[in-house]
C-alpha positions in Angstrom: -20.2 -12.1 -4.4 -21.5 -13.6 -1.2 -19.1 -15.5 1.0 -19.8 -17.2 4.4 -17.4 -16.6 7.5 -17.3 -18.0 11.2 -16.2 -15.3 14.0 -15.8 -16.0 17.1 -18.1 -14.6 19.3 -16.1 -11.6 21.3 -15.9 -10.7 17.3 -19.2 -11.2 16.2 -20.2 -8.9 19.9 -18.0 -5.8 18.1 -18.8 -6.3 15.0 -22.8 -6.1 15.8 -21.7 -3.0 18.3 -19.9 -1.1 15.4 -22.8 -1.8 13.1 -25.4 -0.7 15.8 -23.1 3.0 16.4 -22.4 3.5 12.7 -26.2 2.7 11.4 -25.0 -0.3 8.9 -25.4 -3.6 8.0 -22.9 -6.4 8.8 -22.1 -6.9 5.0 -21.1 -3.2 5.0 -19.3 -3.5 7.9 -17.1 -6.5 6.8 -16.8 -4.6 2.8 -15.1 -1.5 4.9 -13.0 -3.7 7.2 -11.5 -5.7 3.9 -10.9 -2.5 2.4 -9.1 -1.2 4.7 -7.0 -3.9 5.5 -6.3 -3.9 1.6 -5.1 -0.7 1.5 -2.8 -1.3 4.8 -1.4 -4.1 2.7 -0.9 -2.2 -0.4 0.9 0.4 1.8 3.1 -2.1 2.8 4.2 -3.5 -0.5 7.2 -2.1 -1.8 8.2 0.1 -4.7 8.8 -2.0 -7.3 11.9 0.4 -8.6 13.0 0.0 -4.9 16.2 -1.8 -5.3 16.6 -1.6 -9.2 20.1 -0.6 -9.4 21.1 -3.7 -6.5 22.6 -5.7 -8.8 24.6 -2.9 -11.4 28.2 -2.6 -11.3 28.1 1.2 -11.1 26.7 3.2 -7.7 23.6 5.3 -8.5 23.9 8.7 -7.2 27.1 8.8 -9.3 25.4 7.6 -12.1 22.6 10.5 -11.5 25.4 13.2 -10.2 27.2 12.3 -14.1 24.0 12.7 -15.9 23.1 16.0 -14.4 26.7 17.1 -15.7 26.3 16.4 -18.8 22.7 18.2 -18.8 24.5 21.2 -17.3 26.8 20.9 -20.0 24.2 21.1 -22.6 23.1 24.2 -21.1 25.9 26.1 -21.2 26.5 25.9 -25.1 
């Protein structure tokens, strides 16, 4: 999909030097600078289990340390 952007012109001057030292085209530069910064974002965004058991009347590493009981319990017969 094309798209048309205005840079600034310090930009535009490092852009055109990154494209000049790396052998590419503008477009290609711009596609790897978006994907990057897409990834940076996605790194960012939160597990969303993070915070799951927040709002649960019980604490969750007693919950898990109860469960593993009864698994060594099973075991054991």
């Amino acid at each position: 999909m094309r798209t048309i952007i205005e840079l600034p012109a310090a930009q535009l001057s490092a852009l055109d030097t990154w494209c000049r030292r790396d052998g590419i085209s503008r477009a290609e530069a711009i596609r790897q600078a978006v994907a990057a910064h897409l990834r940076l974002e996605r790194s960012r965004t939160p597990d969303p289990a993070f915070g799951l058991w927040k709002d649960r009347p019980v604490d969750g590493l007693a919950y898990e340390r109860r469960m593993r009981r009864e698994w060594d319990r099973g075991r054991r017969r």
